[in-house]
C-alpha positions in Angstrom: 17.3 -4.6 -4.5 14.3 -4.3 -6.9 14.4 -3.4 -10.5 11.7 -1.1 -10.5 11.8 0.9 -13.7 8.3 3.5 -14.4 8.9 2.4 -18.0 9.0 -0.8 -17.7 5.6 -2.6 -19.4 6.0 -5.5 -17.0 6.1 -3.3 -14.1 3.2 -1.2 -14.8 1.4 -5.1 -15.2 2.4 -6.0 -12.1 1.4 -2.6 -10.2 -2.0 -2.8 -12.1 -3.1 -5.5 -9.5 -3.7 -2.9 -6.5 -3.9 0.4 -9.7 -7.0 -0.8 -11.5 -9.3 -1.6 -8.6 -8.1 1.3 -6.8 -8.6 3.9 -9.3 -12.0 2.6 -10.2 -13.3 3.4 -6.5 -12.0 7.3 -6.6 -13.7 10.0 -7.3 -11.9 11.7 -10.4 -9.3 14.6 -9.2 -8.6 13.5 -5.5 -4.9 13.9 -3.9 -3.0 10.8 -2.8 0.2 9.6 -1.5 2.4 6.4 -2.4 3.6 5.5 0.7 7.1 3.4 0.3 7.3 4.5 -3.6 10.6 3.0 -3.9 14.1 4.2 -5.7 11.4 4.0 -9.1 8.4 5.6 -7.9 5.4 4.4 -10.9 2.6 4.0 -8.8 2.4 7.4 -8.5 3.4 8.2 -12.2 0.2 5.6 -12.7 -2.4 8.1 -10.6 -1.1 11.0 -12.4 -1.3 9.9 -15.6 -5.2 9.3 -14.7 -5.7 12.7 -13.2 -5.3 12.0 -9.7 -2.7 14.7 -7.7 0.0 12.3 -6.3 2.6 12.6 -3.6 5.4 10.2 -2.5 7.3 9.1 0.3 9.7 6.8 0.8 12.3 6.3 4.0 14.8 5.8 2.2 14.5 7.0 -1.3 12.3 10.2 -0.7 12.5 11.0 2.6 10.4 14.2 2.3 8.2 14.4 5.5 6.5 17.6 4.6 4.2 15.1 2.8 3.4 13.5 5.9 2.0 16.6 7.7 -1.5 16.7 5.8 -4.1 14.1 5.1 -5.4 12.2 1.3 -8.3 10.9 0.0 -5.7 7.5 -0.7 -3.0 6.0 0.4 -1.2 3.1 -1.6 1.7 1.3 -0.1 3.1 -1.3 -2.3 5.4 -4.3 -1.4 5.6 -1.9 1.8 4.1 -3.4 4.0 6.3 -6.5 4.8 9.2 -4.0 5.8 7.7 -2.1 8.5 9.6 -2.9 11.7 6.8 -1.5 13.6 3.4 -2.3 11.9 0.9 -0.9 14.4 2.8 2.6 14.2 3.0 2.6 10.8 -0.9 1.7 9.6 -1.8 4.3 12.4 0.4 7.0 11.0 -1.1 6.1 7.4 -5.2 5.7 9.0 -4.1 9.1 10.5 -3.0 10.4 7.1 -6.7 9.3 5.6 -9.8 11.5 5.1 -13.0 10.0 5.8 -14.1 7.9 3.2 -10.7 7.8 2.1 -9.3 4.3 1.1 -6.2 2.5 2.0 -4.5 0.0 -0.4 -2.1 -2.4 0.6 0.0 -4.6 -1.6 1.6 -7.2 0.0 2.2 -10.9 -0.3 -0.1 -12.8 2.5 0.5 -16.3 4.2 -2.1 -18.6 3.3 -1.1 -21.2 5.2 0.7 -20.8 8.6 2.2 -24.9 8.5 4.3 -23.5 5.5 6.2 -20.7 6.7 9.4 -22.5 7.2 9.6 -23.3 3.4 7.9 -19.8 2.0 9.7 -18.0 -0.4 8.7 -14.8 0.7 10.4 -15.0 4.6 13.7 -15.7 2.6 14.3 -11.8 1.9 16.2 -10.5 4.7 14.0 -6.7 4.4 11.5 -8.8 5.2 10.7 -8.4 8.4 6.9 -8.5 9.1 4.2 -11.1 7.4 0.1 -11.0 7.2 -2.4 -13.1 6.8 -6.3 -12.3 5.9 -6.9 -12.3 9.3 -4.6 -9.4 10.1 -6.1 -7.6 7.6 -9.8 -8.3 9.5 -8.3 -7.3 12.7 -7.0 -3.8 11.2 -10.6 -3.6 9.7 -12.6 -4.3 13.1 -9.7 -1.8 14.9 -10.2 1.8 12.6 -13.9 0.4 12.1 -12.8 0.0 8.4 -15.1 -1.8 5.8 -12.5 -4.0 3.9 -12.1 -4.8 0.5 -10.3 -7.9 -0.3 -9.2 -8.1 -3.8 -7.1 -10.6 -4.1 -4.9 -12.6 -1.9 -2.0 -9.8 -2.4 -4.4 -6.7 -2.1 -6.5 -5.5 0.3 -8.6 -1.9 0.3 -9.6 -0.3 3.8 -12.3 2.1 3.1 -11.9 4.7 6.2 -15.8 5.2 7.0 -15.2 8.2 9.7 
C-alpha cells in the first residue's frame, strides 16, 4: 500500500535516516542486500549510487532466492521488520546471511511506551503483525553476541562481531 517511488526527494529523506549512518560505517566497495526492498526498491538504488554492490529481496515483490544463498558485509531491512510473522526465523536467516563484522540495520517504528499500545497508530495497519521495543533489540544483541548501535528510536545497527 505504500507509495514508494526511487525518485521521489521525500522518499530518499525519509530512507536517509537508516542510509546515512549506515553508509558512514562501511568500508567503500562491500556487497549488501535490502532485505524487504519493496514494489520501489531505493534503498538499494541509494548504496549503489555510493559505490556499494547491492542485491534485493523482497517476498513478494522480488522473490529471487538465489540472493539468499550467499552471505554480505550489510543487510538493511526497512519498514520490514514489523511484517515478519515469524521474527526469530527471520533475524536468524538475516544474522546467518552476515559476514563477520558485517552490520545489520533495521528500520522500524519501536513502542516507547507499552501503557499506549491500544491507542498507537502504528498497530492500526493490518500488515502489521509484530512490534519492538529497545529492549528487543538488546535481547537480539545479547543472543548473536552483537554490539548494538542505536541511532535513533526507529533505527537500530547490529554490528556482527564473529
Amino acid at each position: 500500500m505504500h507509495e514508494n517511488d526511487p525518485s521521489d526527494p521525500r522518499y530518499r529523506d525519509f530512507l536517509k535516516q537508516i542510509f546515512l549512518p549506515m553508509a558512514d560505517r562501511l568500508p567503500p566497495g562491500v556487497s549488501g542486500l535490502d532485505y524487504g526492498c519493496g514494489p520501489g526498491p531505493t534503498l538499494h538504488l541509494m548504496f549503489e549510487e555510493a559505490g556499494f554492490n547491492m542485491n534485493i529481496f523482497d517476498p513478494f515483490y522480488h522473490p529471487d532466492t538465489s540472493v539468499l544463498i550467499h552471505p554480505y558485509d550489510f543487510i538493511v531491512t526497512t519498514e520490514t521488520a514489523e511484517h515478519f510473522y515469524h521474527p526469530a526465523d527471520e533475524f536468524d536467516r538475516l544474522w546467518k546471511l552476515l559476514n563477520p563484522g558485517g552490520i545489520l540495520g533495521i528500520m522500524t517504528k519501536q513502542l516507547r511506551d507499552p501503557s499506549t499500545f491500544e491507542s498507537w497508530h502504528y498497530r492500526n495497519d493490518d500488515t502489521h503483525v509484530a512490534f519492538y521495543q529497545i529492549k528487543t533489540f538488546e535481547w537480539l544483541s545479547n543472543k548473536y553476541g552483537a554490539i548494538l548501535d542505536i541511532i535513533s528510536d526507529r533505527v537500530i545497527l547490529m554490528h556482527k562481531t564473529k
